[in-house]
N, C-alpha and C positions, 0 to 999 in steps of 0.2 A: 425505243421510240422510232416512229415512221420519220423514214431521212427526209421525207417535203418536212412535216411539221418542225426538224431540228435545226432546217434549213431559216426555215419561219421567223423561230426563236431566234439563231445565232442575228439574223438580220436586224428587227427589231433591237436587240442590246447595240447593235454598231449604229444602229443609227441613234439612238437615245445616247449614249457613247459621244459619239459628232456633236449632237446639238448641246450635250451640257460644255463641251469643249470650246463649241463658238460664241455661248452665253458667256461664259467666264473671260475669255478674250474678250467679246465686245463689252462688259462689265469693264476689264482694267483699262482698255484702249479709253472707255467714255473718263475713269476716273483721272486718268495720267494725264496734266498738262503738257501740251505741245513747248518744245524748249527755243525759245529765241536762236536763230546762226548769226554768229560772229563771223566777219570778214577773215580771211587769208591774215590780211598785213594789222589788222588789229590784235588778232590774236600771237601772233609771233609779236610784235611792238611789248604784250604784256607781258610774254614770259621772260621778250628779254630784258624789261624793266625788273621784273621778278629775280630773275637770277644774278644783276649786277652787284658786287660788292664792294661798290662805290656810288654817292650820291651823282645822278648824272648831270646837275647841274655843273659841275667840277670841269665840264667839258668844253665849257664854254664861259672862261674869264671873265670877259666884259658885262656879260649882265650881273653879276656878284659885285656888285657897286654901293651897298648900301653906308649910309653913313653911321657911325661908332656913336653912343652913347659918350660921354665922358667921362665917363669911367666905368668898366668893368671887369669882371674876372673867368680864368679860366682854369679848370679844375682838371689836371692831368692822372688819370688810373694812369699806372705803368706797369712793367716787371718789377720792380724795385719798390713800390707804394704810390703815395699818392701827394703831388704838390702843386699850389696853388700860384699863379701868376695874376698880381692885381693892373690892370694897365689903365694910365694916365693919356686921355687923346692929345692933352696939349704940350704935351713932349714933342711928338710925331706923330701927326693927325694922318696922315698918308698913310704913313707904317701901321698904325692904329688900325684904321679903319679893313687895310688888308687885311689883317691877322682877322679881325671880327668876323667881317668875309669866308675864311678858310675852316675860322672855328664855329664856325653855324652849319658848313654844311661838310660839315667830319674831315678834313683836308688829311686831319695829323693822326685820326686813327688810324692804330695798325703799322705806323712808319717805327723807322727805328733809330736809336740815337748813334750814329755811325761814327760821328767824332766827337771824342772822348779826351780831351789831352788834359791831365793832372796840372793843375796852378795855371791854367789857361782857360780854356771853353768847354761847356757841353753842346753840340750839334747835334741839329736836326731838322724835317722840314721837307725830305725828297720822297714821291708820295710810292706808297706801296704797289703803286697800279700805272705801269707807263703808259697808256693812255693820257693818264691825269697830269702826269710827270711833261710830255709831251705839247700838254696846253697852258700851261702855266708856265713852260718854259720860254714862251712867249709873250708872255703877257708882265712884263716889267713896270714900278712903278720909280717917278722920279723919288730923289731926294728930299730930307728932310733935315732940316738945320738941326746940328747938334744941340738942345736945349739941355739933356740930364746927362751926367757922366755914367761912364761904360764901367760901374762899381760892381763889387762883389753882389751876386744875386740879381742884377739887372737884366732886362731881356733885349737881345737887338738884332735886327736881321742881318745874313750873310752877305758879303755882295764883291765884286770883283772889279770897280771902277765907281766913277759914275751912272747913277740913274739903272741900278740894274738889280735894285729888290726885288726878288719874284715871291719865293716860299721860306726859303731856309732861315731858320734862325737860332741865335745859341744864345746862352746864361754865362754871364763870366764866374768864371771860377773863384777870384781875384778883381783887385782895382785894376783894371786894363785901362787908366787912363790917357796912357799911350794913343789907344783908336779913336779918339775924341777928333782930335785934328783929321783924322782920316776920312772922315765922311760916316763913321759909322754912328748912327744914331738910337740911342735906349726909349724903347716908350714903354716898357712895362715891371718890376719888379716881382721877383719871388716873395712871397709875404706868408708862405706856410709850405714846410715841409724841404727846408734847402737840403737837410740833413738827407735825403732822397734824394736830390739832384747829386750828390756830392758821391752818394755810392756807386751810381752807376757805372756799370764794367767801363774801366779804359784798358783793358789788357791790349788790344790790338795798335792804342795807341794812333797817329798819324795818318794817313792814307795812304794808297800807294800813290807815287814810288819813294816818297819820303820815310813809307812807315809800313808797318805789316796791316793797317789798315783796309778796307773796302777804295774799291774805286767810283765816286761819284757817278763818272756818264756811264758807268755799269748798272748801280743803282735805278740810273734814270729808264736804261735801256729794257733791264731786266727783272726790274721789281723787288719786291721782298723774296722769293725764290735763291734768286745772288746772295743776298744777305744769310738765308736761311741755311743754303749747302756751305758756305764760306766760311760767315765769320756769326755761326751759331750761341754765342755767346754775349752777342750783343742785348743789350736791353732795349725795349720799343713801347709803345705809346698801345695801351689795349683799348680808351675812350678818353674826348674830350667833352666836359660840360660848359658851358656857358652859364655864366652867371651873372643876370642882370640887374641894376637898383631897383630899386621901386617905380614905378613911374615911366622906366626909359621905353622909348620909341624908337626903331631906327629910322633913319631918314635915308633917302636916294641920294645916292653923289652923285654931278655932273662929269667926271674924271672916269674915263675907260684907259685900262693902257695900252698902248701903239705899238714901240718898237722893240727890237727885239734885243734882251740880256748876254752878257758873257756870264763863265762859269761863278758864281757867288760863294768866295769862303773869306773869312777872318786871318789875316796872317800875323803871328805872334811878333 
């Protein structure tokens, strides 16, 4: 073939070639919606909502004020099974209503029951995330008149004086009516599954420096990680449920708390 003419041809095909390539581009450009831009700080705000493994409401105590139904329950998955605490508001409406607070917006998932002491207490309460551990440590509520004895399977918060409930709280093991005069006040009952509370590992026993125990403001400082490399054998909290009557509402409470706690434990 004469090189004009193949010249001809090659030309033709490149250029039929081109336009079927920019019909097919301007084809999928016309089909494809244009995508909305998200801002810089919206988008980073979502992924870190996204990858938090804590509810971040948690961060901020004060608005988690809601008021407690009068009666409900809450449903502990653990390592060890599963057991149920029914709680009374008019024992300790204070205590109450905290706990209600913590258990709505997952406080006790994932923590662990760090003191264990056999014919004494089961503890727990310091959150797996010090962040969290950090702002609650802050946020104390007062006292609450001893109205229900501190009996076997009863639930009551930790605390180290006056007015310095934050999170922690333990199941006696035994009638600890000894802590009645203390300030220590019961507002909830084990009603299913004590036989669960009662297994959990006490091997470590005590805390330190009284026992081979975990150290609390480690806990606080360094999270579930401390507990994990340490004292591996503890048992912990995998989800709480909330379980409400029929009918309950929660209501807003006027009560924020102020000042700030000392260390909160039970002493036998």
């Amino acid at each position: 073939m004469h090189k004009c003419g193949w010249m001809m041809i090659t030309g033709l095909m490149f250029f039929l070639a081109n336009t079927n390539t920019e019909g097919r581009a301007q084809g999928a450009q016309a089909q494809a919606p244009s995508q909305p831009k998200a801002t810089t700080g919206s988008t980073a705000a979502h992924k870190s909502a996204a990858a938090s493994p804590y509810d971040r409401a948690l961060l901020r105590p004060a608005l988690l004020a809601a008021r407690a139904p009068a009666t409900y329950q809450v449903k502990f998955t653990t390592t060890k099974g599963d057991f149920v605490v029914s709680v009374t508001r008019a024992w300790a409406p204070l205590g109450a209503d905290r706990f209600y607070n913590l258990v709505r917006h997952h406080f006790y998932d994932n923590t662990s029951f760090f003191r264990v002491l056999k014919g004494f207490v089961v503890q727990w309460g310091i959150s797996a995330y010090p962040p969290v551990s950090a702002a609650w440590s802050r946020a104390p509520i007062k006292d609450d008149p001893a109205v229900q004895s501190n009996l076997r399977g009863y639930l009551t918060y930790a605390m180290g004086g006056p007015n310095t409930r934050t999170t922690q709280v333990f199941i006696n093991l035994v009638d600890n009516k000894g802590l009645d005069d203390k300030g220590f006040s019961a507002f909830g009952q084990v009603t299913e599954g004590m036989e669960v509370v009662e297994a959990l590992y006490a091997g470590y026993g005590e805390g330190a420096p009284d026992g081979q125990g975990p150290e609390q403001d480690k806990i606080e400082k360094s999270g579930k990680p401390y507990l994990d490399k340490g004292f591996d054998k503890l048992d912990s909290i995998k989800t709480t449920t909330l379980i409400l009557p029929p009918g309950a509402t929660p209501l807003k409470s006027p009560a924020a708390p102020k000042a700030a706690p000392t260390p909160a434990t039970p002493k036998p």
